[in-house]
C-alpha positions in Angstrom: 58.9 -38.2 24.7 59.4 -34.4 22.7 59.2 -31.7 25.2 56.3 -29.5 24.0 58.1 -26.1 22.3 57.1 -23.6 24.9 54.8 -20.1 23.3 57.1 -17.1 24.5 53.9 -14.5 26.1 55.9 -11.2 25.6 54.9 -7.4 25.3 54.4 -8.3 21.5 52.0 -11.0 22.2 49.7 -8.0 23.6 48.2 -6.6 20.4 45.6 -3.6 20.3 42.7 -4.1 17.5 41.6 -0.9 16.0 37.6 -0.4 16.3 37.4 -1.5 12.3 39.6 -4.7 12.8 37.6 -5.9 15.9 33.9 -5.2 14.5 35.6 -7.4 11.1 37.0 -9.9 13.5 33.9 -10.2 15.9 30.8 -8.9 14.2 28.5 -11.2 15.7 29.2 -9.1 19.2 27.8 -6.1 17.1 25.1 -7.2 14.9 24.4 -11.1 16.0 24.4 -13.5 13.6 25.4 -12.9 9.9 23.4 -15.5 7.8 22.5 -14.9 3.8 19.5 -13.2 4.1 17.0 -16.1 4.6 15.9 -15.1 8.1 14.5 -12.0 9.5 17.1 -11.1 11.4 20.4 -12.2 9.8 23.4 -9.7 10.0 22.5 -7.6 6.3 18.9 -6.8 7.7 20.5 -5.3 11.1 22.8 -3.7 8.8 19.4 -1.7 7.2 17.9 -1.3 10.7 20.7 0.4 12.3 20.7 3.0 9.9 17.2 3.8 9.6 17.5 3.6 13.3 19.2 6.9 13.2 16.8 9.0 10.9 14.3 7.3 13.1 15.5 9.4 16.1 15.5 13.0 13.9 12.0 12.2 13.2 11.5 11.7 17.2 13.1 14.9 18.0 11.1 16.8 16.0 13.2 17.3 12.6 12.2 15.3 9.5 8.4 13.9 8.8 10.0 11.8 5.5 12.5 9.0 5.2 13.5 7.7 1.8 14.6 4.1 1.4 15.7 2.0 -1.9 17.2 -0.9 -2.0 18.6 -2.9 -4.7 20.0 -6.1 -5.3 23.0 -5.5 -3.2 23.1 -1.5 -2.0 21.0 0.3 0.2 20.4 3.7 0.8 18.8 5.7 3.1 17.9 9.5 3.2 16.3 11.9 6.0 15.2 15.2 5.9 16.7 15.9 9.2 18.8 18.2 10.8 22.0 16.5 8.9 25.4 15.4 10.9 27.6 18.8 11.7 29.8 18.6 8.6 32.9 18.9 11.0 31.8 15.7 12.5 31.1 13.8 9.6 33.8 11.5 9.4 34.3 11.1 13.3 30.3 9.6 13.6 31.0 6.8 10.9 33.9 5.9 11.8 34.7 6.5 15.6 33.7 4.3 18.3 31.1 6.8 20.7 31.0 9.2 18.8 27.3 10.8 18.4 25.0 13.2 19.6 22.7 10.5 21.2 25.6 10.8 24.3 23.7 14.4 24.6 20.3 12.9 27.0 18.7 16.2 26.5 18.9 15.5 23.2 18.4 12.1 22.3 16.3 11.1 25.8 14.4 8.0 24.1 16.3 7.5 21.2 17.2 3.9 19.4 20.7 3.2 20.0 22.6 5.1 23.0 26.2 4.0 22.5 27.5 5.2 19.1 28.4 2.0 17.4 25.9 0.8 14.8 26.8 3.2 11.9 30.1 2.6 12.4 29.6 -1.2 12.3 28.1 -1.3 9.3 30.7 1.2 7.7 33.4 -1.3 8.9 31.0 -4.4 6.9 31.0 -3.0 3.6 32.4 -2.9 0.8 31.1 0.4 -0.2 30.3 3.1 2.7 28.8 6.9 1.4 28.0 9.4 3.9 26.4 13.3 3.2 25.4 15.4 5.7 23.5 18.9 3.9 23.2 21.4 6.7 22.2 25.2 5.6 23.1 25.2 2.0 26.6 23.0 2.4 27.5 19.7 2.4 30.2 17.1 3.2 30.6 14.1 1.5 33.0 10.9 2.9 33.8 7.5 1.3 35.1 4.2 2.8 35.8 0.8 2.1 35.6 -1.4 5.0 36.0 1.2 7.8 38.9 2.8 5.4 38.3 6.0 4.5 39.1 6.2 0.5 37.8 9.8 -0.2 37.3 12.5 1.7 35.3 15.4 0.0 36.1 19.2 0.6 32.8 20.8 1.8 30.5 22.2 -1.3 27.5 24.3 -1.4 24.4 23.1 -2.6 20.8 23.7 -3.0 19.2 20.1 -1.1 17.1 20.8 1.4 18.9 19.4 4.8 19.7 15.8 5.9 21.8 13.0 6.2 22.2 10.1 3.3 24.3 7.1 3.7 24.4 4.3 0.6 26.7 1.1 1.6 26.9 -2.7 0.3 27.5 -5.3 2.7 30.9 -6.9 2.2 30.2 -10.3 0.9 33.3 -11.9 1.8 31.7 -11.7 5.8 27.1 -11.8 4.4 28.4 -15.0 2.1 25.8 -15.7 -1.2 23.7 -13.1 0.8 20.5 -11.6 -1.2 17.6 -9.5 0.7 13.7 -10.8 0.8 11.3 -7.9 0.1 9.2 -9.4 2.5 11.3 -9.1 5.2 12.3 -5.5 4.4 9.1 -4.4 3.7 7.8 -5.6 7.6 10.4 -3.5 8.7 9.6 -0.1 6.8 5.9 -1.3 8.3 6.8 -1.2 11.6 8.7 1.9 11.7 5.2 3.2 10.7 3.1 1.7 13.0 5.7 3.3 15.7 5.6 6.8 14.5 2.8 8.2 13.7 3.4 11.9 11.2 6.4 10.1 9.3 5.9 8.8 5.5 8.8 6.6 4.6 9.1 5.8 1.0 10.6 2.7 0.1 11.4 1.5 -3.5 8.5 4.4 -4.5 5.9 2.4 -2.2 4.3 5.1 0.6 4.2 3.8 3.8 2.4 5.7 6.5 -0.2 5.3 9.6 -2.5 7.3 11.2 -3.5 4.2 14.3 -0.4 3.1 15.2 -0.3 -0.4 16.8 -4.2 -0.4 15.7 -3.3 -0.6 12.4 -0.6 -3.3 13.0 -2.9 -5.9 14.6 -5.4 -4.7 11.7 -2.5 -5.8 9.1 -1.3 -8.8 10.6 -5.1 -10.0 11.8 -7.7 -11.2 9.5 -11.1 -9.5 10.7 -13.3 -12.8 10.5 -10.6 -14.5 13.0 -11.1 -11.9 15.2 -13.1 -12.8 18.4 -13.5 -8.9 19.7 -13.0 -5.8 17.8 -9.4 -4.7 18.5 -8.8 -2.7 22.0 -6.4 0.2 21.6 -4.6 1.9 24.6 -2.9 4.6 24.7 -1.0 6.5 27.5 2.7 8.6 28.2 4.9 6.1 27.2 2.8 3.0 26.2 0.6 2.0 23.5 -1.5 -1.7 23.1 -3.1 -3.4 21.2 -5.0 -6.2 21.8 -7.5 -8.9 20.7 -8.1 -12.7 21.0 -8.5 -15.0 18.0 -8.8 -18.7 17.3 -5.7 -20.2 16.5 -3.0 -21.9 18.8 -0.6 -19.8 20.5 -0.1 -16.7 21.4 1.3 -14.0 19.1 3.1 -10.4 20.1 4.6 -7.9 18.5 7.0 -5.8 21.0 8.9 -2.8 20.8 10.6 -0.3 23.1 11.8 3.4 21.4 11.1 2.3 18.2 13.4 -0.6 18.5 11.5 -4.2 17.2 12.0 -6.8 20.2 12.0 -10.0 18.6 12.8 -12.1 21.9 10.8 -9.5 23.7 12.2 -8.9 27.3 10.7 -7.3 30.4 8.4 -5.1 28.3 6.7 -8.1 27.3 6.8 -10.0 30.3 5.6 -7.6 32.1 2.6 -7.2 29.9 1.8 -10.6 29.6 1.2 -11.0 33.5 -0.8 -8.0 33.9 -3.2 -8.9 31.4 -3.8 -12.2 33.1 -3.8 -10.4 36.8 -6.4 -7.9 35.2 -8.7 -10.2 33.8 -8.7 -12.6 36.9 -9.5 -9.5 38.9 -12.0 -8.1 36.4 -14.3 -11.5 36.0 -13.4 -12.3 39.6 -12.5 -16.1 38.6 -8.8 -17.7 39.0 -8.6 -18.5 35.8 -5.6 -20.4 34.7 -2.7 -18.4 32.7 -2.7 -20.4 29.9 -6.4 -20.1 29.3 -6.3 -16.1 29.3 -3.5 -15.6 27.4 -4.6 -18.7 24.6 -4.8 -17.3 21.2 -4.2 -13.7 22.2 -2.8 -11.4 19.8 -1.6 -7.9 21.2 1.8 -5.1 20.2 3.0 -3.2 23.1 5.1 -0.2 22.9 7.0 1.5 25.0 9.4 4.5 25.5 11.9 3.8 28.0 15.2 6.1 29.2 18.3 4.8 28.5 17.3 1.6 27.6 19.3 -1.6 28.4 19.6 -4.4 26.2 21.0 -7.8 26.5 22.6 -7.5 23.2 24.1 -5.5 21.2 21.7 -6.0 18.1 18.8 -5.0 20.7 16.2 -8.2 20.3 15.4 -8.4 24.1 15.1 -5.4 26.4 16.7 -6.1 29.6 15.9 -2.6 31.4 13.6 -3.2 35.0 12.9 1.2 35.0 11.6 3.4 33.0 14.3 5.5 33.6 17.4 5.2 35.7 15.6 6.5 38.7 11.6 6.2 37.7 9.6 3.7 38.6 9.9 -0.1 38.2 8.7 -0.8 34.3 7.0 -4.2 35.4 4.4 -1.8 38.0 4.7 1.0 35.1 3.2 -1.7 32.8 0.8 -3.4 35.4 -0.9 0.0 36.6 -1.6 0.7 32.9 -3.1 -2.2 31.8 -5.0 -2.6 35.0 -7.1 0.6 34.8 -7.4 1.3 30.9 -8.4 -2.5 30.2 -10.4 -2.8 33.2 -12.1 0.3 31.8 -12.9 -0.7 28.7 -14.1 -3.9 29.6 -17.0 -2.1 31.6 -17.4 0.2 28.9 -17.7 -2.4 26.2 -19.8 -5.7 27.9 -20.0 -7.2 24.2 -16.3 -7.6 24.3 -15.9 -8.7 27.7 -18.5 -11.7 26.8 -16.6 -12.1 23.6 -13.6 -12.5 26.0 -15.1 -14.3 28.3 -16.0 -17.0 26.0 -12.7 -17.4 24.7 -11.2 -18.1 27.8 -13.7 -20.5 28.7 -12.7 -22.5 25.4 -9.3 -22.3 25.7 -10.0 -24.3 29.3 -12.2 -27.2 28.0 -9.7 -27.7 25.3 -6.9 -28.0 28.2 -8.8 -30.1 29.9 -9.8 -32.3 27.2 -6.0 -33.0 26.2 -4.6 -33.3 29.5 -4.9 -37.0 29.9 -3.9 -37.9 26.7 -0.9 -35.2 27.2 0.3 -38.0 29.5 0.4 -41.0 27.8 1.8 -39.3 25.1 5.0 -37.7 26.4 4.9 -41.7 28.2 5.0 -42.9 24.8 7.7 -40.2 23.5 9.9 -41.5 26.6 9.3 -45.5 25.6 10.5 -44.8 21.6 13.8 -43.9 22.4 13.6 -40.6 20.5 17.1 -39.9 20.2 18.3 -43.2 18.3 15.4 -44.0 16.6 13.8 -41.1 14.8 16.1 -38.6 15.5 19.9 -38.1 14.9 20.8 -35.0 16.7 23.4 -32.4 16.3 25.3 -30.8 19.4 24.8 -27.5 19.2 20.8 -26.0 20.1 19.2 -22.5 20.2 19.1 -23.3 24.7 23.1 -23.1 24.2 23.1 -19.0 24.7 26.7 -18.4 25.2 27.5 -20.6 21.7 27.2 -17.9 19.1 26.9 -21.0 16.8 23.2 -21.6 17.8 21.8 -19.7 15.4 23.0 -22.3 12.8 21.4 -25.3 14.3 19.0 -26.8 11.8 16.7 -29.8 11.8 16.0 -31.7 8.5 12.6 -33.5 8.3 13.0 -35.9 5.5 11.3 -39.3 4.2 12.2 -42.3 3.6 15.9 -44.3 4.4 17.4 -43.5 1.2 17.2 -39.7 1.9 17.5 -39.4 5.8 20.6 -41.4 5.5 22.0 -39.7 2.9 21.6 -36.0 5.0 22.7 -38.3 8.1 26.1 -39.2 6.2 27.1 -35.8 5.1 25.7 -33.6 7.7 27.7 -31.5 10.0 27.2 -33.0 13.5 27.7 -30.2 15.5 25.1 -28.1 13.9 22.8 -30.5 11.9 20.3 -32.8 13.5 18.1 -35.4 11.3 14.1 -36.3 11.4 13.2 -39.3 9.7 9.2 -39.6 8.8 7.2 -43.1 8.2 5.3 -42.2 5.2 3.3 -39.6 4.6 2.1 -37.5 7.5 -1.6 -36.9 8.6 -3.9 -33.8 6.9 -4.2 -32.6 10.6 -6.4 -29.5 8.5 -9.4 -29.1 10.6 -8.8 -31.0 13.6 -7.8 -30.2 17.3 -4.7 -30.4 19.2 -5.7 -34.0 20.6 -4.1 -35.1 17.4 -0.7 -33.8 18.5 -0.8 -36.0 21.2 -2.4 -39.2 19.2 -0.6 -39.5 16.2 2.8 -40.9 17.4 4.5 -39.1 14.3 3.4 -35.5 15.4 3.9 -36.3 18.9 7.5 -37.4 18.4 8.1 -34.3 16.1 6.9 -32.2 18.6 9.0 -33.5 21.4 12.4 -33.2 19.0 11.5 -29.5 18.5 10.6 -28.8 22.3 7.2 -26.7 21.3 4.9 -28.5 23.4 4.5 -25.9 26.0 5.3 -23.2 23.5 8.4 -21.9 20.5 10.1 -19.9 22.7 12.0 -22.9 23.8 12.2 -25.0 20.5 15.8 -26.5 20.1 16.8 -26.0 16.4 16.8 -22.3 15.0 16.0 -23.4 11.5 13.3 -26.2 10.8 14.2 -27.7 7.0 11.3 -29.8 5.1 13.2 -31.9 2.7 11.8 -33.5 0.6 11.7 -35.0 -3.1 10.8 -32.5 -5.8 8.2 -33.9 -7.5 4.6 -34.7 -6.8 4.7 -36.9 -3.6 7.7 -35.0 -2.2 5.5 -31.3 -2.8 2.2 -33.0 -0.8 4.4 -34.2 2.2 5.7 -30.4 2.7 2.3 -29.5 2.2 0.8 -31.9 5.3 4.2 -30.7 7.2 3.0 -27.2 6.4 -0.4 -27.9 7.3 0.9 -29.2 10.9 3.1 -26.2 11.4 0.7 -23.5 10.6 -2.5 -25.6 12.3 -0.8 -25.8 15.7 2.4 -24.2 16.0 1.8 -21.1 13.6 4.6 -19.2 15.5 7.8 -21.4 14.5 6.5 -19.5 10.9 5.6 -16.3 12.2 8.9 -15.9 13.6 10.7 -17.3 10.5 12.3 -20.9 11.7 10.8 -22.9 8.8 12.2 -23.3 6.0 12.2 -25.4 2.1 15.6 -27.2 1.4 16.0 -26.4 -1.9 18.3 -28.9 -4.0 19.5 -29.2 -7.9 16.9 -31.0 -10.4 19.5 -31.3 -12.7 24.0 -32.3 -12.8 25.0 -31.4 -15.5 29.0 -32.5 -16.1 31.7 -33.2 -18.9 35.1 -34.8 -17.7 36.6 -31.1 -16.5 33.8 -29.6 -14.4 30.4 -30.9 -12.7 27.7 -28.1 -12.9 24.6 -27.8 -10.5 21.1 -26.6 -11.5 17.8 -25.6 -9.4 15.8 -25.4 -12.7 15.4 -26.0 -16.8 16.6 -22.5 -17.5 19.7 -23.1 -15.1 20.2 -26.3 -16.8 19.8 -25.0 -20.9 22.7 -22.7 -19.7 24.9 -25.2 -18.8 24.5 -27.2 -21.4 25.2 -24.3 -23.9 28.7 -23.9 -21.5 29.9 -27.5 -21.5 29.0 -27.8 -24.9 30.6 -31.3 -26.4 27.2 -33.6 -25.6 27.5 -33.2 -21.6 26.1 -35.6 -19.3 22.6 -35.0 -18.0 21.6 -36.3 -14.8 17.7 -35.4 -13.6 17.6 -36.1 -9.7 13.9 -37.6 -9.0 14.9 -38.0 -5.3 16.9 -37.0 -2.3 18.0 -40.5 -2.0 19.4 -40.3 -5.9 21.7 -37.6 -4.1 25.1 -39.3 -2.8 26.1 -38.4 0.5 29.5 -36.7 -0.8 27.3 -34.8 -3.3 24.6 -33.9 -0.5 27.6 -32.5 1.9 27.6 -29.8 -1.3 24.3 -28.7 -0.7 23.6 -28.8 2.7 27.3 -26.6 3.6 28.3 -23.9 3.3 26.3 -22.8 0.0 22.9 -24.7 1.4 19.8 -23.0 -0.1 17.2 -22.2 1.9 13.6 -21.0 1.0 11.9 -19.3 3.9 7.9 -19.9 4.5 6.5 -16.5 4.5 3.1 -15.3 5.3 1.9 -12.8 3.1 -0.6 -9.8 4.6 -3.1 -10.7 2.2 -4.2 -14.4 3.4 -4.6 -15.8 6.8 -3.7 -19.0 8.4 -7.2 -20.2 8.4 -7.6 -19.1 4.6 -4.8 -20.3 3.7 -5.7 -24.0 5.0 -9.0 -24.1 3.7 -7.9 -23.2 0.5 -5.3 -25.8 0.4 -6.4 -28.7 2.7 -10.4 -28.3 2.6 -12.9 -29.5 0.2 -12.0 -29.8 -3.2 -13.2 -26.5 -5.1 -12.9 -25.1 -9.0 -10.5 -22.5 -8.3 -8.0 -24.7 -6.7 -8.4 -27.2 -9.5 -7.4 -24.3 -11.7 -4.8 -22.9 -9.5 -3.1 -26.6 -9.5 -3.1 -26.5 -13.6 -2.0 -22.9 -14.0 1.3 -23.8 -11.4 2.1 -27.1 -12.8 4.6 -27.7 -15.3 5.2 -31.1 -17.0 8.6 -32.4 -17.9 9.1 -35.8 -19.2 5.6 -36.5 -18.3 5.8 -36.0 -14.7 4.0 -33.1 -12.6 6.0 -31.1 -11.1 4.6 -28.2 -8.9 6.0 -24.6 -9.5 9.3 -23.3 -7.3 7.2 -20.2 -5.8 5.2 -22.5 -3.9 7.2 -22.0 -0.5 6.0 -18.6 -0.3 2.4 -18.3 1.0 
């Protein structure tokens, strides 16, 4: 037997990384995952945060009432009318480690970001990185490429009124095939308006600006008819709320602490969740069941906090138990706050409080109703042997927190053998996990939860994805509908749809479901194999082969073969997010879709068809809603 060659651990094995090599070599550990741009919070879209984050804190401190944002296809810049960096210290707050003024508490007491690392991560992520700071009729300018600074500008008078702009592009060699949703970016410049009343921001020439606050955020995101209560604003030193109750499953928050968006919410939220039930209990005098107050409620809650700690870096999920080093406990901050201004208002308003009342009461007979067959159904779930016969799962899931890699878990909900087994062959096993469905699913539009827990395909679905007690615990970070492309393939995402938003309307909300998107068309010749997603994709490629290529129109997923799927569903796997516009709800939506036949859907289904070779085929926009 070879003796193993020993590794010599000497002082040259100890090597030092510079702060732009270890933000290149680790930048999960400063802006989480990286992703293409398909979810909300993939790497490019903290990227944008983190520097709005900082013209953010100006406004809060008094200097600046106007951001300006535009954003291409690939750059992004940003401009405040702020007091602009010191031009001496230009250089040193892009591109060293703590450096800032938000060290300075009497400065920057409730600011953003506290440790001086998020402009310098993104300088050290792109391939293009342009700072000016105008301060009193001069300016400095600074240019880098990927942390390195390339040009550095002598200081220049000029006539711009003071501030600070920075333009960068992501570096696509780390954001891979990355492209930004308007959609998403667009929620964002929203929210730093709900957040801060006083400030326009202008983004792509769109004004966005509020005079409510978190009022006008439920308002957005809330049809008025779903409402079951007007909305209940509160406002106090270092909280705002916003509350109301409406009729869909779930519950639904929006959460933020110093401006900062908390996706995963944290002790903020927590705290506000139990002191709404502990208020209402008190205020009915009834021991009502959690579950039953909080049903369907839709509330924001914002908060300033002192030297805020989060769990990480990209700042998702406030951590902090004080609302200030030495001030009082945040959880009895929260809890006093709620307990006298919605107690309050409840007596001052007894048409809400019945309103309330009666939804709480609903929310308990439909518990009730479902608990029995709950039962038998997880029984059921237990006796179909899950994991071998409907699903094949992957290894990795979003309950594994210390695996970065989580974020990448995906389930694919397919039909038929053909197709599941296809995705099964080529899959990658640590991150990819496989549904297979029986036909076509139920129209659940319309009907209660009961049908969850009666129709064994729903049921078993539900139990794969771990939402039956809620999303925050579901086990795959993307949900994947794939289907066939034509008409059959197009009504079973629809019914999927229709499940997802009927009963589980947060997995959308909070952007896990998604459209595999795969190639109509192969076009190939003997020297290369090209793939196309539509009939103008697939005109160009034929004008590039040239020579009478070979045309190949895939009418299923199970037409794919496996080693052709592994090409898709890698490394260059197109996703189509399901997004929620502001201008439909749920309930509109469903009706529209899923109810009664009517004339203006019959029209809508001619004017988004399009016919090729005599087959239907509904339009590509039709994943965003």
């Amino acid at each position: 037997m070879a003796q193993q060659k020993s590794t010599q651990y000497t002082e040259d094995s100890i090597r030092s990384l510079d702060w732009r090599e270890h933000i290149r070599l680790r930048p999960g550990m400063y802006i989480g995952k990286l992703g293409d741009g398909s979810a909300q919070d993939d790497g490019i879209y903290v990227l944008v945060k983190e520097i709005i984050d900082n013209s953010i804190d100006e406004h809060m401190m008094g200097h600046g009432n106007k951001i300006e944002v535009t954003i291409t296809e690939k750059k992004v810049e940003v401009r405040d009318y702020g007091r602009g960096i010191p031009l001496g210290k230009v250089i040193d707050c892009v591109s060293k480690i703590n450096t800032g003024g938000k060290y300075d508490s009497g400065a920057f007491q409730k600011s953003v970001g506290l440790n001086g690392v998020g402009t310098k991560a993104v300088n050290a992520l792109s391939t293009y990185f342009r700072v000016q700071s105008v301060r009193d009729g001069k300016t400095k300018i600074a240019e880098f490429e990927r942390g390195e600074l390339t040009t550095d500008h002598k200081e220049s008078s000029t006539k711009e009124v003071n501030g600070t702009s920075i333009q960068f592009i992501p570096d696509n060699t780390i954001f891979k095939n990355y492209h930004f949703i308007p959609e998403y970016l667009e929620q964002q410049i929203w929210n730093y308006a709900y957040l801060n009343s006083g400030l326009t921001i202008h983004y792509n020439g769109k004004k966005y600006f509020s005079e409510r606050g978190l009022y006008d955020l439920l308002s957005r995101k809330t049809d008025e008819e779903s409402m079951r209560y007007p909305i209940i604003h509160l406002k106090g030193t270092d909280i705002e709320i916003a509350l109301t109750h409406g009729n869909q499953y779930g519950e639904e928050y929006y959460s933020f602490v110093n401006g900062q968006y908390t996706t995963q919410g944290g002790t903020h939220l927590a705290a506000f969740r139990e002191a709404l039930v502990k208020t209402v209990r008190e205020f009915y005098k009834k021991d009502f069941d959690a579950s039953d107050v909080r049903a369907s409620a839709i509330a924001a809650i914002a908060i300033r906090v002192q030297e805020p700690v989060f769990e990480s870096q990209t700042k998702t999920k406030l951590g902090s138990q004080n609302m200030a080093p030495d001030g009082p406990s945040l959880r009895n901050f929260i809890n006093d706050f709620v307990k006298k201004e919605l107690d309050n208002f409840l007596h001052k308003h007894p048409s809400v409080a019945d309103a309330l009342l009666k939804r709480i009461l609903q929310s308990e007979r439909e518990r009730k109703d479902i608990a029995g067959i709950k039962k038998l159904a997880n029984e059921r779930a237990k006796k179909a042997n899950l994991h071998n016969k409907k699903l094949r799962d992957c290894r990795i899931h979003m309950e594994d927190e210390k695996n970065d890699k989580r974020y990448e878990s995906m389930l694919f909900i397919t039909e038929g053998d053909s197709a599941s087994g296809s995705i099964t062959k080529s899959r990658n096993v640590e991150l990819q996990a496989v549904f297979s469905l029986r036909g076509k699913p139920l129209n659940c539009f319309g009907l209660t939860k009961k049908v969850v827990y009666e129709n064994e395909e729903f049921n078993l679905l539900q139990h794969a994805l771990n939402i039956e007690d809620g999303v925050e615990n579901v086990r795959y970070n993307k949900i994947v509908i794939a289907t066939d492309a034509d008409v059959d393939g197009m009504h079973i995402r629809l019914l999927l749809m229709t499940f997802f938003l009927q009963f589980f309307p947060d997995l959308v909300r909070n952007g896990h479901v998604y459209v595999l998107e795969t190639p109509l068309f192969r076009v190939r010749n003997k020297k290369e194999t090209i793939y196309c997603y539509s009939e103008e994709e697939k005109q160009k490629a034929i004008q590039k082969l040239s020579n009478k290529p070979e045309i190949t129109r895939f009418k299923g997923l199970g037409e794919i073969s496996p080693d052709e799927f592994g090409l898709f569903i890698g490394e260059n796997i197109k996703l189509e997010p399901i997004l929620l516009t502001k201008e439909i709800t749920i309930q509109k939506l469903l009706t529209y879709f899923m109810g009664k036949n009517t004339p203006e859907r019959q029209q809508f289904i001619i004017d988004n068809l399009r016919v090729e070779k005599d087959e239907a085929i509904v339009a590509e926009d039709s994943t965003i809603l």
